[in-house]
Structures are given as structure tokens and as C-alpha cells.
Residue, then its C-alpha position, 0 to 999 in steps of 0.5 A: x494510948x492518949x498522946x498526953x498519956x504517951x507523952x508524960x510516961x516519955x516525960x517520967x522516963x527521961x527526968x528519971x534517967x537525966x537525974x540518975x545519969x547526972x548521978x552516976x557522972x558525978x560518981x564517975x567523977x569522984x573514982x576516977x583515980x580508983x581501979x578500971x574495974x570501981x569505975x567499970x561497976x559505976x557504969x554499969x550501976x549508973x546504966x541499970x540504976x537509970x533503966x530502974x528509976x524509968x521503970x519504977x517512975x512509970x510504974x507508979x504514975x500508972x497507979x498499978x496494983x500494990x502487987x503488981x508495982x511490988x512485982x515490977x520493983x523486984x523484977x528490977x532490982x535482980x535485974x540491977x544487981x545481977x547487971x553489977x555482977x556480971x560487971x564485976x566478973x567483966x571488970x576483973x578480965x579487963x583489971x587483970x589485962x589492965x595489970x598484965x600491960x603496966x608490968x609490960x609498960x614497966x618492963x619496957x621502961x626498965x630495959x627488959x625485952x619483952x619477947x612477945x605480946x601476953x596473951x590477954x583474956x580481954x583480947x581485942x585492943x588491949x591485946x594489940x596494945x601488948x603486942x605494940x609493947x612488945x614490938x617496942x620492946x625489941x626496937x628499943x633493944x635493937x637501938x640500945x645494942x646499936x648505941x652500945x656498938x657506935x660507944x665501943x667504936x668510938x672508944x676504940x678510935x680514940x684509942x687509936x688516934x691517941x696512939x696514931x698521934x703520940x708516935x708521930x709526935x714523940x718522934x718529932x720531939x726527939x728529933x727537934x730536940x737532937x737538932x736544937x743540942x747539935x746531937x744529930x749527925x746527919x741533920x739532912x736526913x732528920x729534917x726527911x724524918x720530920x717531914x715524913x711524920x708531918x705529911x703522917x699527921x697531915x694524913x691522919x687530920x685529912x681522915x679525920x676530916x673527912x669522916x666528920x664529914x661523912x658522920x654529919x651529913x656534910x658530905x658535898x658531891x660533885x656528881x658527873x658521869x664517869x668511866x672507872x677504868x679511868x679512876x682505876x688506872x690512874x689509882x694503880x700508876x699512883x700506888x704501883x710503886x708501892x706495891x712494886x716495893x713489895x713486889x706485888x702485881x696488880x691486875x686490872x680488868x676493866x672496861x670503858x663502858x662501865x660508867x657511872x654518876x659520881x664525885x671523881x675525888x671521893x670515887x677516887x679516895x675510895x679506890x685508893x683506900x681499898x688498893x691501899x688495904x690490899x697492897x698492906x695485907x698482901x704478902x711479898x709477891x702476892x697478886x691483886x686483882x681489880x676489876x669492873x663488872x656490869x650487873x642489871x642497873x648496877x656497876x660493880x667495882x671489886x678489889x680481890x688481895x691474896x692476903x690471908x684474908x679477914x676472921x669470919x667474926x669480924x668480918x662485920x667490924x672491917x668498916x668501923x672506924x678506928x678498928x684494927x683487929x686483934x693484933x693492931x697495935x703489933x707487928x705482923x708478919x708477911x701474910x698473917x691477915x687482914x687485922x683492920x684499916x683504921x679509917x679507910x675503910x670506914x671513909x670507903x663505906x660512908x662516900x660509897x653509900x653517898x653515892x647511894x651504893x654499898x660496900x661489903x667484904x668477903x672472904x674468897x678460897x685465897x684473900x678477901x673481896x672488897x665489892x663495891x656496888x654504885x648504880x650505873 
């Protein structure tokens, strides 16, 4: 073929493709807010509309046969409907699982978990798009679940720090009140009282305090190797009179060289809080043992009480903060169980784990186990 002849047909072909492609964008354009499967069709259209007006435009320059361009014209418009159909029957699988994900979309929106992706007939990346919903769809379960804990924990220490507050402050009232009418008999064993709730309340705000602190992130370590033994022993001099008024023993089984990096003073409150919860939940003439254990990279602290040991369902729930258990706000009587420990524990946990360590609990055959794992 002539080179001219060669480059007027390529000429024809592509003014005919540029004028319908023109076209079918200016149509794309105004469906754009129409469904996948209306724009779907105006590709397609566009697309076998362009290869028809290239092949009639090239036909008829070829001044071929009346019947022969008739045949040509046939061949292509079958060719362009059949090319809509099968678009149509494309883009009803493609709305179908373009519908299948907005209910997904909107059922992610509204709080409903979605268990697992929808089996989409297009497949490919609409269905790991479902899937992705799907996976979103539990993490946003799991984070509501857990915003609804940390409410309920919150609620529960406002509840106790109200209640912690207004016995200490009710009884000061009385007591200055009984002082300032002259009704107090013995006004030197008041003025003990008063001091007493007011080292309570100084307590109270230290722990609050210090868990704001370990809340925000605020938390600052003076880190410096030491020996627990040492933290251990000075601890157990400083509790044994309390735990000797309730003739309970303490047992330490430690070694010297179990050292770890660490803050001496909230390595120390940690130790305190834990002896501290065991020596109130242990009975009369009980035993608590506190030992030292070296483990691969690791040193293990252990706190083991002969109390009557934690519920099984609560055992997740000894270090929230404020919680007490069931029977918090009432008496208990020697031996009945751990029922919670306010701050302490939750103070432990959060200097425990700035220390890049865990604390867990367990219930053992007598008492309960307080583990805490620091890296040696």
C-alpha cells in the first residue's frame, strides 16, 4: 500500500476515534452522578462507538461495493450492541458488589460489626475492600468496648473517691465542730483523730496524683541499677508492724543478685502497694511470702497472700482504678477474699509497665500471686 494511501486511512481512523472519544467524555461527564453500571455502559459505548466510526470512516473512503460497505455497517453495529450487552451483564456484578459494600460502609457507620467480608461476585479489590470493612469493623468494636470499660472505670472512681473523701471529711467536721462548742472530753485524742484522716486525705491526693501522672504520660524515671532485696527488706521493716498487729508473717526469699535499672521510689511504691493488698487480705495468722526469681532476660518479683484469693471473673479487673470488688463498701470479715484495692494496684501496674514490665495476678491453691516481671 502507497504510503499517502496508508497515511490518510491512519488520518481517518484517528480524527474519527478523537471526535467520538471527545464524545463519550463529554457524556461521562454529565453521568457522572449516575450508577457504576450508566457510566460502565458509556465506556463501553464510547470505546466500540470510536472502533465503529474508524471502520466506517475507512470504509467509505475505500469507495468499496454498496454491498460490501452494508455488510461492514452490519458487522459493526452487532459488534457494538453485543459489546453494550455484555457491559450491561459486567456492570450489574460490578452494581451489585458496588451495593453489597455501602451497606457494608453503612453498617460499619452505624455501630454494627460486620463479622466477615461479603462474598462479592466481582471479586479482586472490591472484595479485599469488604474484607478491609470487615476487619474495621472489629477494631472499631473492640476500641468501643474498650472506651466503654475506661467509662465504667471511671465512673466506679469517682464513686469511690466521693465515698473516700466524704467519711474522712464528715468525721473532721464533727470533730472540730465537738472542739469548738467544748463537747469533746478528751480534746487530745481528738486533735490524734483529726490528724489521722488528715494524713488519709494526704494519702488519697498523693494517689490520685500519682496516677494522673501515669494516666498522661507525665510519669519521670530516675532509672539506676539496683538490687530488690534491698527494696524488699526495707518494705517488709517498714510494713512488719502492721502485719505483726495482725500476727501475720512475712517470709522473703530473695537474692542480691537479682538486679534490675529502675526508679528506687516507685519501685519501691510498687512493693508497698502490693504487701500493702496482701497483708489487708490476708486473715489473722496467715503468711505472705515475697520473693525474688531470675528468669532468661528477666527478674521476677512475687507477692503470694494466704487470703481466700480473687473471683476467677474479676481477676482482669484487680487493676482498674477505683475498683473494689462486690463487696467494697462493707465490712468483710477475716479471710473472706480479696474484694479490690482502690489505687494501689492500678498505681503498681502503670510505674510497672513504665518500667517496661508487666504485673499480673493469679489465683494459686492458697491466696493469690501478684507476678511482677521487670527486665534484669
Amino acid at each position: 500500500m502507497p504510503l499517502p494511501d496508508l497515511l490518510a486511512i491512519i488520518g481517518l481512523a484517528l480524527g474519527a476515534a478523537l471526535l467520538v472519544g471527545a464524545l463519550g467524555l463529554g457524556a461521562l461527564h454529565l453521568a457522572r452522578r449516575r450508577g457504576l453500571i450508566v457510566q460502565l455502559c458509556v465506556v463501553v459505548l464510547a470505546e466500540a462507538l470510536t472502533l465503529a466510526a474508524g471502520v466506517l470512516a475507512v470504509a467509505q473512503a475505500m469507495y468499496i461495493s454498496a454491498h460490501d460497505f452494508l455488510v461492514v455497517v452490519v458487522v459493526t453495529v452487532v459488534s457494538t450492541l453485543m459489546a453494550v450487552a455484555i457491559a450491561l451483564v459486567l456492570g450489574l456484578r460490578l452494581s451489585r458488589a458496588a451495593h453489597t459494600l455501602q451497606t457494608l460502609t453503612h453498617s460499619v457507620g452505624d455501630g454494627e460489626l460486620v463479622t466477615s467480608g461479603a462474598a462479592l461476585a466481582a471479586g479482586g479489590e472490591l472484595q479485599q475492600v469488604a474484607d478491609e470493612l470487615a476487619a474495621t469493623s472489629a477494631r472499631l468494636a473492640e476500641a468501643r468496648a474498650q472506651v466503654q470499660a475506661i467509662d465504667e472505670s471511671r465512673r466506679e472512681l469517682m464513686t469511690w473517691i466521693s465515698h473516700d473523701l466524704r467519711s474522712p471529711l464528715s468525721g473532721l467536721r464533727a470533730m472540730t465542730e465537738a472542739l469548738e462548742d467544748g463537747l469533746a472530753d478528751d480534746p487530745a485524742r481528738f486533735h490524734r483523730q483529726m490528724r489521722l484522716q488528715v494524713d488519709h486525705l494526704t494519702s488519697l491526693v498523693d494517689n490520685l496524683f500519682e496516677l494522673s501522672k501515669i494516666s498522661s504520660g507525665t510519669l519521670v524515671l530516675t532509672l539506676e541499677p539496683l538490687s530488690l532485696r534491698d527494696i524488699v527488706s526495707d518494705i517488709a521493716a517498714e510494713l512488719g508492724p502492721v502485719a505483726h498487729a495482725k500476727r501475720i508473717e512475712l517470709v522473703e526469699s530473695t537474692s542480691s543478685d537479682h538486679v534490675v535499672v529502675g526508679d528506687p521510689a516507685e519501685l519501691s511504691r510498687v512493693v508497698s502497694n502490693l504487701l500493702m493488698n496482701a497483708i489487708e487480705h490476708t486473715p489473722q495468722g496467715g503468711v505472705i511470702r515475697i520473693s525474688t526469681a531470675r528468669e532468661s532476660d528477666a527478674v521476677t518479683l512475687s507477692v503470694h497472700d494466704s487470703g481466700a484469693g480473687i473471683a476467677d471473673e474479676d481477676l482482669h479487673r484487680v487493676f482498674d482504678p477505683g475498683w473494689r470488688g462486690t463487696h467494697a463498701r462493707t465490712p468483710r470479715p477475716p479471710g473472706s477474699g480479696h474484694t479490690g484495692a482502690g489505687l494501689g494496684l492500678a498505681i503498681a501496674q502503670g510505674i510497672v509497665e513504665a518500667h517496661n514490665g508487666r504485673i499480673t495476678a493469679r489465683n494459686e491453691n492458697i491466696g493469690c500471686r501478684f507476678d511482677v516481671h521487670l527486665p534484669a
